[in-house]
N, C-alpha and C positions, 0 to 999 in steps of 0.2 A: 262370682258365679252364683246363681239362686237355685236354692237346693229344699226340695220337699222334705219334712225332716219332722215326725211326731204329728204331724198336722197341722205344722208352722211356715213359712216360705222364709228362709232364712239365706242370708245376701255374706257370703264368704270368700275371703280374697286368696283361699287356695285350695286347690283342684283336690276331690274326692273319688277316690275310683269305687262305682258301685252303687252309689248315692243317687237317687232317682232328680234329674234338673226340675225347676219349678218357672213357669212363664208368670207373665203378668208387673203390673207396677205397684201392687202392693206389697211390702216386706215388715215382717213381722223383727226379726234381728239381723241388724249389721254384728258380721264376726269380724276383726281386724288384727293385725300385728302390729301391735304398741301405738294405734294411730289415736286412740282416743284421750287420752292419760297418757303424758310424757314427763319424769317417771311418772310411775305407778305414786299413788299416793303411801307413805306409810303409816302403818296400823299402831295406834297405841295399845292395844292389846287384842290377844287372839281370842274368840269365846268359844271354840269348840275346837279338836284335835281328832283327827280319825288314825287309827294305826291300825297295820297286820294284825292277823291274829298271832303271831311271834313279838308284837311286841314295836317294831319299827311306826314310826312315824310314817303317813303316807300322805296328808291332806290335811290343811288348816283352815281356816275362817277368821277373817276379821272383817269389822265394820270402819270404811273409812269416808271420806269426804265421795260424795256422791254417788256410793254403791258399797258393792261389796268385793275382799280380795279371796279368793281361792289361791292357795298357796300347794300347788304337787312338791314337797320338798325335792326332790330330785332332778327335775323335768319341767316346769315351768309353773307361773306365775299367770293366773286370769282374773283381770279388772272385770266386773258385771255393773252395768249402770243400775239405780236401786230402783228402774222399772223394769228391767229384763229387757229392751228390746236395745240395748248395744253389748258387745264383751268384746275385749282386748285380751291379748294374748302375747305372754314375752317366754319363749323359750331360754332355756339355758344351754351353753356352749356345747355343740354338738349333736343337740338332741333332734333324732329324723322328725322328718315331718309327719309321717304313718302315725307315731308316737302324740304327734300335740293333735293328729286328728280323732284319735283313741279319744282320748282324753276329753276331749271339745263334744264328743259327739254320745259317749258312754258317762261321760261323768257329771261336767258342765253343762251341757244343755239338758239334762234331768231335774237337776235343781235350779234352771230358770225356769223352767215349766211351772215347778214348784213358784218362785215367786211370781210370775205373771197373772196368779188368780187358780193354776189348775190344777189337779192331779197325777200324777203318774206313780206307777211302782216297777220298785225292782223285780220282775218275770218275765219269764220267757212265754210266748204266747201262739198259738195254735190255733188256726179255726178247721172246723172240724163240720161234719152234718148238720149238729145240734147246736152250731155257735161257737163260739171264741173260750178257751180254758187258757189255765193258765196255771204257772208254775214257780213258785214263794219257795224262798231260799236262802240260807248266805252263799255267800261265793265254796267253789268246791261243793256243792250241794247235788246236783247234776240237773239242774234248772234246763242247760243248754241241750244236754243228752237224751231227756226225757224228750225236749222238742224236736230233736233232732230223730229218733226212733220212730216220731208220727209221721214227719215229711219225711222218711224214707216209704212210708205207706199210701204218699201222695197229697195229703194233708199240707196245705201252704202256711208259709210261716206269718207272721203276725210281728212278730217283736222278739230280740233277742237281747234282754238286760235290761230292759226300760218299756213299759209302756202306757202309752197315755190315756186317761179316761173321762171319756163325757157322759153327764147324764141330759135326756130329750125323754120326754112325755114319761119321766119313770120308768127310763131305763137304762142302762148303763152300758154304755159302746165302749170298745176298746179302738182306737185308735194306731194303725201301724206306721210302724217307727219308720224301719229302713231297709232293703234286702241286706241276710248274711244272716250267718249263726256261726259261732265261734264256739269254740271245743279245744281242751287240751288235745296233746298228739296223741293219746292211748284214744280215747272216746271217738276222735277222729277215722284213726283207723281202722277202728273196732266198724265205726256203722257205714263209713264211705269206701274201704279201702284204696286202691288207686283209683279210683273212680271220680273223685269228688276233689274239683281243682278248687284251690285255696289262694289265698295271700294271711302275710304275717300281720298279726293284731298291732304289736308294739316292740318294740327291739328289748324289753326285758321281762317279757314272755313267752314262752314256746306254744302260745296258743294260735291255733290258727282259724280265719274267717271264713268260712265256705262262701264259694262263689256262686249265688243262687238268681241274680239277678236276670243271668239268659236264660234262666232255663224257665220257658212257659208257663204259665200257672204256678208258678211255685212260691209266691208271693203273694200275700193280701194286700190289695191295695185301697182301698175302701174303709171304713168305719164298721162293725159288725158289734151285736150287741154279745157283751161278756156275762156267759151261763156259769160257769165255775173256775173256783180257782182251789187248785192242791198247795198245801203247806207242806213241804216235805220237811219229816222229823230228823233230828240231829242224828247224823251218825252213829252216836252212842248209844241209840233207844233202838236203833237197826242191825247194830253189831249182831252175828251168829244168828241171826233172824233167818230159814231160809221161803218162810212163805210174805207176801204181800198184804198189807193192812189198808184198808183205806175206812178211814173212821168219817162219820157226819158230826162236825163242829157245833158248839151251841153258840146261841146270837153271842153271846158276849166274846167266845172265844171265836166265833168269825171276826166278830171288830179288831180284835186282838191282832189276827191275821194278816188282814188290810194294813194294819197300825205299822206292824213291825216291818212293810216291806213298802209303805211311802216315801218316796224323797221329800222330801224337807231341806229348804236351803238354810234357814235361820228358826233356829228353835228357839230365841229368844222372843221373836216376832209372837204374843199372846194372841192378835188377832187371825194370823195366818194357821196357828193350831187350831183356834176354834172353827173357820172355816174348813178346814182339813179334816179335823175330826168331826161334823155335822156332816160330809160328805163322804166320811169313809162309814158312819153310820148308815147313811141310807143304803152304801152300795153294798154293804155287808149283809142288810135287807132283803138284798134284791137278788144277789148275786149267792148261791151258796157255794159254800165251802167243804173242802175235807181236810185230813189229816193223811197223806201217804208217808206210807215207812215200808220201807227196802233195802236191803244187804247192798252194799255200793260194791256188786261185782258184776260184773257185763253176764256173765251165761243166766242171771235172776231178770236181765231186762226183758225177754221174750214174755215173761211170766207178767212181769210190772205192765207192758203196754197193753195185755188183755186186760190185766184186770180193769186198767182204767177206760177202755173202751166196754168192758161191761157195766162195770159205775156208771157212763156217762148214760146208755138208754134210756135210766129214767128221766132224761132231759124232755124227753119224745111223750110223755104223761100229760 
């Protein structure tokens, strides 16, 4: 089936609930199960290693005969050709399919974005009056909740985890991913309560995807140029905090910003940073930033989504 996806028309041999279909004979990547690489080639050694923050192994990398191998220790195995436009996929015994589409769609096709030439980052994304903002985080950050509290205001969603960015005539578009926004079950029930039908992200998470796709306008579906993006500060610098902070970033600590929430599929690649970083410079340029810090408790967010709607006015200058 050919599936709209970042800004890509992507040709995948299994069914995605939600996922907007893409016509036409152009396709950007074939996604397959085991059909391209049989086995998988093996890696003589791994160059990078991603773990939990407790510690666990979660994602690997290596470089082998004709691409690259993403390794989910747990859950499966994705061959990526070293142009980005094939990836194979070998699940492990038992694993749902919900699971290896998580994965394909939130993990894998962000860092072939990454090697195809473009950028994207990890935030969640909002258009708004004033344009497209957006939301810099690690995981547990509440990236998804802060976007989640503007589309309860009507505000259509953009991206939730990933999203892609071009720049035209100097200026910098955000690009939307996919319908859905995904929220642990407190965050969930906190801004939907029964109201807001869901399905499960992955069988060894309790987060779940909201189903935004029928429901009219609730989705961007266009290109829209990105005015701001929030860094939201580490929990630690928020602890016992009970008012909201929203600081203006200096150029270097906006590049900073951009930096820390690019995907990147191969840090080893010298030329693919310098490209990366000349075009997180410009958009750091163009695009400003803040710094938000917020006590991570729901009865603070009424507080949190004004203030960032009074921040954003000056957008309207």
């Amino acid at each position: 089936m050919l599936y709209k996806l970042y800004g890509l028309v992507i040709d995948i041999d299994n069914f995605i609930s939600g996922v907007l279909s893409a016509d036409g004979k152009h396709v950007d990547i074939r996604v397959r199960q085991g059909a391209f690489s049989k086995p998988f080639p093996t890696p003589s050694e791994w160059f990078i290693h991603w773990h939990f923050p407790e510690g666990e192994l979660w994602l690997s990398f290596a470089k082998v005969n004709g691409g690259y191998l993403l390794r989910f220790k747990k859950f499966a195995d994705f061959f990526v050709s070293h142009k980005g436009t094939r990836i194979a996929y070998l699940p492990k015994l038992g694993i749902p399919s919900e699971t290896i589409n998580h994965l394909l769609l939130d993990q894998v096709i962000p860092l072939v974005i990454n090697l195809r030439g473009s950028e994207a980052l990890h935030v969640s994304a909002i258009l708004t009056p004033h344009g497209v903002i957006a939301f810099a985080g690690p995981s547990g950050s509440g990236k998804s909740m802060l976007a989640g509290t503007l589309f309860n205001m009507g505000y259509p969603i953009v991206s939730d985890d990933c999203l892609t960015l071009m720049e035209k005539n100097k200026v910098i578009y955000a690009i939307p991913a996919y319908p859905g926004l995904r929220l642990w079950g407190d965050a969930f029930k906190y801004l939907f309560g029964n109201n807001g039908t869901f399905k499960s992200v992955a069988h060894y998470t309790n987060k779940r995807r909201l189903e935004i796709e029928k429901i009219e306008a609730a989705y961007c579906t266009e290109p829209q140029s990105l005015k701001r993006l929030y860094a939201i500060a580490d929990m630690t610098e928020a602890k016992g905090k009970a008012n909201v902070f929203i600081e203006r970033l200096s150029s270097q600590e906006s590049f900073m910003a951009f930096v820390k929430c690019a995907f990147r599929l191969d840090i080893t690649d010298h030329h693919m940073l310098r490209r990366q970083f000349h075009f997180l410079e410009r958009a750091a340029s163009q695009v400003s930033v803040r710094r938000l810090t917020f006590a991570r408790d729901f009865n603070i967010l009424p507080a949190v989504r004004e203030a960032i709607l009074k921040d954003l006015q000056d957008l309207d200058n």
